[in-house]
C-alpha positions in Angstrom: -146.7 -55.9 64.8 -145.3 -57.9 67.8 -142.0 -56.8 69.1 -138.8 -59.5 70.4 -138.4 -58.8 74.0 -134.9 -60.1 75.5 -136.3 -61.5 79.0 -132.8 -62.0 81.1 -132.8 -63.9 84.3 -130.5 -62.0 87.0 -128.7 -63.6 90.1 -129.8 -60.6 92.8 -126.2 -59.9 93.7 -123.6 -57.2 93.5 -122.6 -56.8 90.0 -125.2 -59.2 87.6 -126.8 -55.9 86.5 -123.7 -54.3 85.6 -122.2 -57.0 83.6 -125.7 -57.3 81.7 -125.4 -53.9 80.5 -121.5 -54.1 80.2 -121.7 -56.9 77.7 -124.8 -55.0 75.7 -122.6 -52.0 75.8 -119.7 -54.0 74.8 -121.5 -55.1 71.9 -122.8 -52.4 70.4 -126.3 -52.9 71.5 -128.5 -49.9 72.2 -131.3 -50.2 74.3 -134.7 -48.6 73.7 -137.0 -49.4 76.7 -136.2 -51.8 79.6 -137.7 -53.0 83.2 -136.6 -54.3 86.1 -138.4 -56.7 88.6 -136.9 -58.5 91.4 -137.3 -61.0 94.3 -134.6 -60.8 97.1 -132.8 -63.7 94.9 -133.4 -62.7 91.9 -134.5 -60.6 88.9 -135.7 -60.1 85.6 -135.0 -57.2 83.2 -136.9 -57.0 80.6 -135.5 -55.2 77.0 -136.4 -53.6 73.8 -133.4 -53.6 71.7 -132.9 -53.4 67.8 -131.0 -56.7 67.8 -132.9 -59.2 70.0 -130.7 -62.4 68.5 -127.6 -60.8 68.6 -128.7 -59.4 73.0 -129.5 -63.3 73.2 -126.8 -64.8 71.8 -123.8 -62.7 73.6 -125.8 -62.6 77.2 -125.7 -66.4 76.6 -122.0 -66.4 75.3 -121.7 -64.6 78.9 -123.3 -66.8 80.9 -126.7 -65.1 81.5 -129.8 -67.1 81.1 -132.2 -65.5 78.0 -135.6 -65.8 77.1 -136.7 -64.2 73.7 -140.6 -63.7 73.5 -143.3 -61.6 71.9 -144.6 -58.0 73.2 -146.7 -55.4 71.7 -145.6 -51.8 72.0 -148.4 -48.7 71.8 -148.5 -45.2 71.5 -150.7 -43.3 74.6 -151.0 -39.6 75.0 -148.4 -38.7 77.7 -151.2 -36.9 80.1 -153.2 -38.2 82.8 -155.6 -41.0 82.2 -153.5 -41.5 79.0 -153.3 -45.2 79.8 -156.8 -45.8 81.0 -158.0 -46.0 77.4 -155.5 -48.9 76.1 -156.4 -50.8 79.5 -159.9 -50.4 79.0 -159.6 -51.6 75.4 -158.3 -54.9 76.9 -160.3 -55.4 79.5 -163.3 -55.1 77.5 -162.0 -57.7 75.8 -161.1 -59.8 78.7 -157.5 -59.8 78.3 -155.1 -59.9 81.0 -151.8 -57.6 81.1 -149.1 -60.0 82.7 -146.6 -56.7 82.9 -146.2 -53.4 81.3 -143.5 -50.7 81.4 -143.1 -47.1 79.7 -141.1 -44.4 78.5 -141.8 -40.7 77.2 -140.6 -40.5 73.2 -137.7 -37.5 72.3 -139.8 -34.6 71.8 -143.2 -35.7 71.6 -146.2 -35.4 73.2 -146.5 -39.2 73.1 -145.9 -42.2 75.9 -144.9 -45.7 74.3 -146.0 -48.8 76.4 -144.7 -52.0 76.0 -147.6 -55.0 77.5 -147.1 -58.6 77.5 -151.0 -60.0 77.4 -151.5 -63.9 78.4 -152.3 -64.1 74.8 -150.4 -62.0 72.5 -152.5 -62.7 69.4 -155.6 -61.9 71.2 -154.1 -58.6 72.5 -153.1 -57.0 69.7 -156.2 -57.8 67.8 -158.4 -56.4 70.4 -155.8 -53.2 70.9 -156.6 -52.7 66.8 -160.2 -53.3 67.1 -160.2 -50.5 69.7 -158.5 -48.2 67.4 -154.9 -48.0 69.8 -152.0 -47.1 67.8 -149.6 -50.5 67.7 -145.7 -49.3 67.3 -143.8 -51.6 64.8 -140.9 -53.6 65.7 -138.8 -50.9 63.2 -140.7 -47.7 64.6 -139.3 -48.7 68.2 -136.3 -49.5 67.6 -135.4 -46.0 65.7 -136.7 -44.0 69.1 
């Protein structure tokens, strides 16, 4: 129940953001969650999309350096403390989060969270030990 992420290595300069997202558009590509996180010479955006080889192979084609790896996308309640329980989960386990983002789902009551853990396997089985609903790859991508 691991998801592809496309990892995308961004220039920080006027314009590398836009042409990312031009070329996805361009392709047909639809994006279901993504993150940002940059230096002052650079960035990474981080995305959830139905067709991770096809995002990889035309951000290449475009010049854009690509990484493809493995997250793990949960449901929380969307309230407060919602995420407290899927953190605690891990860290009982020891398991570091290297990153996490959200987003609300369309009409639901629901947050989804997508974590990268140091160890990916270890993550998700102590997140289904700890009884946290794990999103498939085909549940995401139909958000």
């Amino acid at each position: 129940m691991k998801l592809k992420q496309i990892s995308v290595f961004l220039e920080n300069r006027k314009g590398r953001l836009w042409k990312a997202m031009n070329v996805m558009g361009s392709s047909k590509i639809n994006i279901r969650a993504l993150s940002i996180a940059d230096t002052s010479e650079f960035g990474i955006l981080r995305m959830i999309v139905p067709e991770p080889e096809k995002a990889r192979k035309v951000l290449e084609e475009n010049n854009f350096v690509v990484k493809v790896n493995e997250v793990i996308a949960v449901e929380v309640p969307d309230e407060p403390g919602g995420l407290d329980m899927v953190l605690g989960v891990l860290n009982k386990a020891d398991i570091n989060v290297e990153y996490l983002y959200a987003f609300v789902e369309k009409n639901e009551d629901k947050a989804m969270v997508v974590l990268r853990t140091e160890d990916v396997d270890a993550g998700l089985a102590a997140l289904q030990e700890g009884g946290v609903t794990i999103l498939t790859a085909s549940e995401v991508y139909q958000l």
